[in-house]
C-alpha positions in Angstrom: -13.8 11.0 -41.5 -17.1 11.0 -39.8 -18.6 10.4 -43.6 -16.7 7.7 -43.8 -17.5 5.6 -40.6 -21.1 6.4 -41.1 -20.8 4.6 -44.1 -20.0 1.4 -42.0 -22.5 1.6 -39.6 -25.1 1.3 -42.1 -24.0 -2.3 -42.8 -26.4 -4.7 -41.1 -25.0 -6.1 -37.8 -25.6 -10.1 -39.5 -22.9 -8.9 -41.8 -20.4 -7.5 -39.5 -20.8 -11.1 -37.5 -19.9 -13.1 -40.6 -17.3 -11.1 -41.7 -15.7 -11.8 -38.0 -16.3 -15.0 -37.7 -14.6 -15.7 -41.0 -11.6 -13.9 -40.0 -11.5 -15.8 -36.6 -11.6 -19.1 -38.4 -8.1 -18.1 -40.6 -6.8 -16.8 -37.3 -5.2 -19.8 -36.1 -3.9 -21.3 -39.4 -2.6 -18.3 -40.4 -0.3 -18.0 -36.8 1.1 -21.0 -36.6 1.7 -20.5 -40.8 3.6 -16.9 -39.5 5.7 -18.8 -36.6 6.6 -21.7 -39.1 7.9 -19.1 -41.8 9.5 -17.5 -39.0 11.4 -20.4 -38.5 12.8 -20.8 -42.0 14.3 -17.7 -41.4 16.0 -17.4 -38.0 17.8 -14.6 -36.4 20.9 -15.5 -34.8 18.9 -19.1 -34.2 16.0 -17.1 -32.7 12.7 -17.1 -34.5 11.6 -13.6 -35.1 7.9 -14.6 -35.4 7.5 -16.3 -31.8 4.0 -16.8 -30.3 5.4 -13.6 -28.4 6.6 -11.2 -31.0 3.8 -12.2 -32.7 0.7 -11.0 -30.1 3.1 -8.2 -28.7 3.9 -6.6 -32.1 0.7 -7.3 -33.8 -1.2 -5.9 -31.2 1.0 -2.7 -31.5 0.4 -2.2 -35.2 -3.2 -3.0 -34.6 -3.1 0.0 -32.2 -1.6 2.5 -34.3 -4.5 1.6 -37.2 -7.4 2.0 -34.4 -5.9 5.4 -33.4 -5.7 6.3 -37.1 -9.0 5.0 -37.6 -11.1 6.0 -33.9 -8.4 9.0 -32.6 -11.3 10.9 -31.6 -13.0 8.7 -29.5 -9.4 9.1 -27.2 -9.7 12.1 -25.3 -9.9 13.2 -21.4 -13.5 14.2 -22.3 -14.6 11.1 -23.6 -12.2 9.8 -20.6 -14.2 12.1 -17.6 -17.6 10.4 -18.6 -16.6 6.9 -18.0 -17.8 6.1 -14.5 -15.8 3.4 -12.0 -17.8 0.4 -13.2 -17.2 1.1 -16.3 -13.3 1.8 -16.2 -13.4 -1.8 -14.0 -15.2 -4.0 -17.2 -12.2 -2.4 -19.3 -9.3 -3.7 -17.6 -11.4 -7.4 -17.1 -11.6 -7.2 -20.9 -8.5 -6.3 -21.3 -7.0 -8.7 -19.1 -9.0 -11.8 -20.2 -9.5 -11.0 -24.1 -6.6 -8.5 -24.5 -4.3 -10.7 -22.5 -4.6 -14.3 -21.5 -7.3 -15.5 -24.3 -4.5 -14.4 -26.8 -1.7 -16.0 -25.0 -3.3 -19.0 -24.1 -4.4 -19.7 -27.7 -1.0 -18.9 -29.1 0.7 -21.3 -26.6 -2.0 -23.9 -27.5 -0.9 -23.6 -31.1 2.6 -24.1 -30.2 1.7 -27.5 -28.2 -1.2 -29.3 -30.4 -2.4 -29.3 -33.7 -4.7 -26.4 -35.2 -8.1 -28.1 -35.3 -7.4 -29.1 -31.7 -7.6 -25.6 -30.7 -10.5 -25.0 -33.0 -12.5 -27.8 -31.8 -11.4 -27.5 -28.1 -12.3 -23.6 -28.6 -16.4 -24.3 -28.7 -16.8 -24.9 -25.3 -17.0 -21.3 -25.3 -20.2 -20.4 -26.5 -21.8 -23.2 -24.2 -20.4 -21.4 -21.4 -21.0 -18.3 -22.6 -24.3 -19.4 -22.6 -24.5 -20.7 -19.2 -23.4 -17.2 -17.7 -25.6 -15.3 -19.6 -28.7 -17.5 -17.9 -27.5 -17.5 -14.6 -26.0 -13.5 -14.8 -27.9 -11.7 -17.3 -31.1 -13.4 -16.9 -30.8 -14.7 -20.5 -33.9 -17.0 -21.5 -33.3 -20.2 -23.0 -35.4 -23.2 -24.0 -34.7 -27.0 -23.6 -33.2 -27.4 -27.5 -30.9 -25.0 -27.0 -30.0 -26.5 -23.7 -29.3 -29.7 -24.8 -27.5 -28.2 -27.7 -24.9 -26.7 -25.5 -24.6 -29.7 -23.1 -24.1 -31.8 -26.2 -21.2 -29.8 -27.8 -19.8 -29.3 -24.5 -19.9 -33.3 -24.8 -18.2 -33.0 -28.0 -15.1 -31.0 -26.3 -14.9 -33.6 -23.9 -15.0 -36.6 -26.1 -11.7 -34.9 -28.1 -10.1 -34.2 -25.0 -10.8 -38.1 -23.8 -9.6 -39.5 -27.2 -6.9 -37.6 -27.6 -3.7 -39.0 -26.8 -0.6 -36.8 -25.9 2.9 -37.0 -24.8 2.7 -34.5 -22.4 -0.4 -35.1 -19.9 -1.7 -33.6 -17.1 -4.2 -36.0 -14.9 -7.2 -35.0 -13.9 -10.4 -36.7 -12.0 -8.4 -39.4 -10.1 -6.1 -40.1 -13.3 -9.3 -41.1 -15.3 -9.2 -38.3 -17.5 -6.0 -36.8 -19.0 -5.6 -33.6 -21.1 -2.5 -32.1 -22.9 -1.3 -29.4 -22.2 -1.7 -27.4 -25.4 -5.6 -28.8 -25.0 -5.8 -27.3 -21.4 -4.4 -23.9 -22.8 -7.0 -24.3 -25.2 -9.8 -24.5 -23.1 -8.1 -21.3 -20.4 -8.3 -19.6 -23.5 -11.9 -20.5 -24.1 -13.0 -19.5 -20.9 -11.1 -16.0 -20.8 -12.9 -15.0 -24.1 -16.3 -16.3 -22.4 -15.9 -13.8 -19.7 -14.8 -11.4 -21.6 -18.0 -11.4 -24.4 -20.4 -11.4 -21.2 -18.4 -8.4 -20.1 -18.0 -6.8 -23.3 -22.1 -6.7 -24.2 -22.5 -4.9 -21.1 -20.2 -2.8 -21.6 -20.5 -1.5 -25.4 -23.9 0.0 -24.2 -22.1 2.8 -23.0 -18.6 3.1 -24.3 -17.8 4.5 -28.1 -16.5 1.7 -29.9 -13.4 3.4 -30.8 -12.3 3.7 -27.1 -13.6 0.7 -26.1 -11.2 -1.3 -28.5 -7.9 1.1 -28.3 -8.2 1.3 -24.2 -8.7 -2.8 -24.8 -5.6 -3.2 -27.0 -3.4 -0.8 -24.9 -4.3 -2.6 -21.6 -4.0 -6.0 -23.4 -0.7 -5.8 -24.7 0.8 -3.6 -21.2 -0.6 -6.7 -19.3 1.3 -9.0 -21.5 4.4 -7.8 -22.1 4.7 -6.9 -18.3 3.8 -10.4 -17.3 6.7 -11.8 -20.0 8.8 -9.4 -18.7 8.1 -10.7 -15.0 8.9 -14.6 -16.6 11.8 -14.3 -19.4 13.0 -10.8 -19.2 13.9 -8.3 -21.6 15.8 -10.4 -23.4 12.7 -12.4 -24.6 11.4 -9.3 -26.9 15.1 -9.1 -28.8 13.8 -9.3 -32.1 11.1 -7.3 -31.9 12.3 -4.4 -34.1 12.8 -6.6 -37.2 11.6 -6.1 -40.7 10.9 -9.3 -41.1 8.7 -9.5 -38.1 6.6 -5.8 -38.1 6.2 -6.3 -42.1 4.0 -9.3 -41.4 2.5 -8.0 -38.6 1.8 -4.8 -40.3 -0.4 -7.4 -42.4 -1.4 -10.0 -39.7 -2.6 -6.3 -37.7 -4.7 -4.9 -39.9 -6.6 -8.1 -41.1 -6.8 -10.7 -38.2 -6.6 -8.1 -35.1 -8.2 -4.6 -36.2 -10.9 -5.8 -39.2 -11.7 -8.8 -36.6 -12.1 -7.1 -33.5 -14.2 -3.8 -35.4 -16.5 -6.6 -37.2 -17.3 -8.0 -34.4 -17.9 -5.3 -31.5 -20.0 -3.9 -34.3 -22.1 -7.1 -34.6 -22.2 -7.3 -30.8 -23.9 -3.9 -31.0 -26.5 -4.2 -33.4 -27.5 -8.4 -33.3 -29.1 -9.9 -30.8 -27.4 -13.0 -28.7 -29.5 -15.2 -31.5 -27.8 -13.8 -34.6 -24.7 -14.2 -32.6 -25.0 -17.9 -32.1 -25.7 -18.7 -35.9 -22.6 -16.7 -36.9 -20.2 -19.0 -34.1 -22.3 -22.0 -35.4 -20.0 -21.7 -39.0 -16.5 -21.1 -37.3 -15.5 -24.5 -36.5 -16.4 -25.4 -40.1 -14.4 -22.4 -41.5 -11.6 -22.9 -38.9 -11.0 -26.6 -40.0 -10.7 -25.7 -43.6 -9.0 -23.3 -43.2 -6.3 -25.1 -42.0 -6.8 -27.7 -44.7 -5.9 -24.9 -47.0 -3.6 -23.2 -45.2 -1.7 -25.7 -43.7 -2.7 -29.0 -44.9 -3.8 -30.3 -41.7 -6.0 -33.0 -41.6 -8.7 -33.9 -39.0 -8.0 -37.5 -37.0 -10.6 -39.8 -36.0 -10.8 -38.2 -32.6 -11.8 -34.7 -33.8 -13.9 -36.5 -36.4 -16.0 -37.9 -33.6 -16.1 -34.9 -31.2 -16.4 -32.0 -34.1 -19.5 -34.3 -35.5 -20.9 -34.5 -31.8 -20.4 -30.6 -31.6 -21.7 -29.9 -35.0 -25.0 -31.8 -33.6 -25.1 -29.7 -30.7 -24.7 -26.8 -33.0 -27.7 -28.0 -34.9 -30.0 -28.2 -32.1 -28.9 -25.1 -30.5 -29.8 -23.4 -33.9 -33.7 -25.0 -33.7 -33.9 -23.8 -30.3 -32.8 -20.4 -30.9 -35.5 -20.1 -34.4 -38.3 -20.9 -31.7 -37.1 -18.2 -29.2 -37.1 -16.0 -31.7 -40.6 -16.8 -32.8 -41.9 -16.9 -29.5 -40.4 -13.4 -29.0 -41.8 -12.2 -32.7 -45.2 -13.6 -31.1 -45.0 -11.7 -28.0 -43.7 -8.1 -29.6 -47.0 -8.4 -32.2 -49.5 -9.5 -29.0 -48.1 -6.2 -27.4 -48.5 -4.4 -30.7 -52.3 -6.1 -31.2 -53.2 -5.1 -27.5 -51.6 -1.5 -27.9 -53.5 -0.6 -31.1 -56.6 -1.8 -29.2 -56.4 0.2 -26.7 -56.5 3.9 -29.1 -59.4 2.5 -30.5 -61.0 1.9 -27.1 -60.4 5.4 -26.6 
């Protein structure tokens, strides 16, 4: 077994990023395909493949493929050498990614259109962004400032056009977002907060236990919270066929391969590499749904997703010049240090 994962570690971290950030992209088309087949075939009028069968059992069979795949890594050794802080950034990430970020973007699905959630869903690096500079000290230069303030401007000019039945105002009634478009941007936020608290943390967890304590905290805190709103009664079909042979699929593919390519390229990339891979997942995202669901962008998220996709663009300048910068620095050190065993 240990033969086995070393195999995968020895794939570049660039690699592991793309891989995620494709699977990320067919993420949404491929739930709201799974709730619409649920529908054709109803249980007693009760869609067995609800936003809530769907993250409660497909985080489940996700669990029982990371045990089978990182069982080791659970133990009350492992357990003893976790310190406070630590056990405290595992139950933020698994209430904000585990929890809420999944919830949200399922019940955004269920109220607006799949590109909408997409689209909505970059104001996430942009923020991400913003906490790493004022938390983490991260260094940033003006293009990839204005980058982020522009597609942050691009979320906003597809929550302004947008026009939905069901409104909540905001800003004195100037500004009005949907309601699935609000969910969308919760959601946003949650995984924000949870990245920043997830690159701290993988310095010093074990992968493994890292993303099985996340997924059994995540899906605790969420079925105890629908518990707390619907009742019991809400998870009646969870035990069907139907359901658990999809999400055996939906598991393994979208929650376990996403989740493991992406802590991985967390691990080995740095915050640069990470920003080019989220660059492409808008642009896989919306095809995505073209192919999966025939879904085509309006004029609204033509205009804000070309606004963000110019944000992207000069985000992607600025980071090549940080990185040079930094390659500029690391040889001046290198130049200075080799000059100094010659002086001696």
């Amino acid at each position: 077994m240990n033969q086995r994962l070393a195999i995968f570690h020895r794939v570049p971290g660039k690699v592991y990023l793309l891989l995620s950030i494709i699977i990320f992209g067919l993420a949404s088309p491929v739930t709201r395909k799974l709730i619409d087949l649920g529908k054709q075939h109803l249980i007693d009028g009760r869609n067995p493949i609800s936003f809530c069968n769907l993250l409660f059992v497909g985080n489940l069979s996700a669990l029982l493929l990371l045990i089978f795949i990182y069982g080791r890594q659970i133990s009350w050794q492992i357990f003893k050498q976790f310190t406070l802080k630590d056990w405290f950034g595992l139950i933020s990430v698994g209430i904000f990614s585990g929890a809420l970020a999944p919830a949200l973007g399922f019940l955004a699905l269920d109220l607006t259109s799949v590109n909408n959630v997409i689209l909505i869903g970059r104001i996430e690096p942009p923020l991400t962004l913003t906490l790493s500079v004022l938390l983490l000290k991260a260094r940033i230069n003006y293009w990839v400032g204005c980058g982020s303030l522009i597609s942050f401007l691009g979320v906003l000019s597809i929550v302004w056009l947008q026009s939905s039945d069901e409104t909540i105002s905001m800003m004195g009634g100037k500004l009005e977002i949907g309601t699935g478009e609000l969910c969308a941007v919760l959601g946003a936020i949650s995984v924000s907060i949870a990245n920043l608290i997830s690159k701290v943390s993988l310095n010093k967890i074990p992968l493994g236990s890292f993303t099985i304590i996340r997924n059994i905290l995540g899906t605790i805190i969420f079925f105890v919270i629908v518990v707390k709103l619907y009742g019991l009664i809400h998870f009646t079909d969870v035990f069907s066929p139907f359901l658990w042979q999809w999400m055996l699929i939906y598991g393994a593919i979208i929650v376990v391969a996403g989740q493991l390519c992406w802590f991985m390229g967390l691990k080995s990339t740095k915050a640069a590499d990470v920003s080019l891979a989220t660059s492409f997942s808008p642009i896989l995202g919306i095809i995505a749904a073209y192919l999966i669901l025939g879904e085509i962008p309006n004029t609204s998220q033509y205009i804000g997703g070309t606004i963000i996709m110019m944000g992207i663009m000069l985000t992607q300048i600025g980071v090549r010049q940080l990185n040079q910068q930094n390659l500029m620095i690391s040889n001046t050190k290198d130049a200075d240090i080799q000059a100094g065993f010659k002086g001696i």
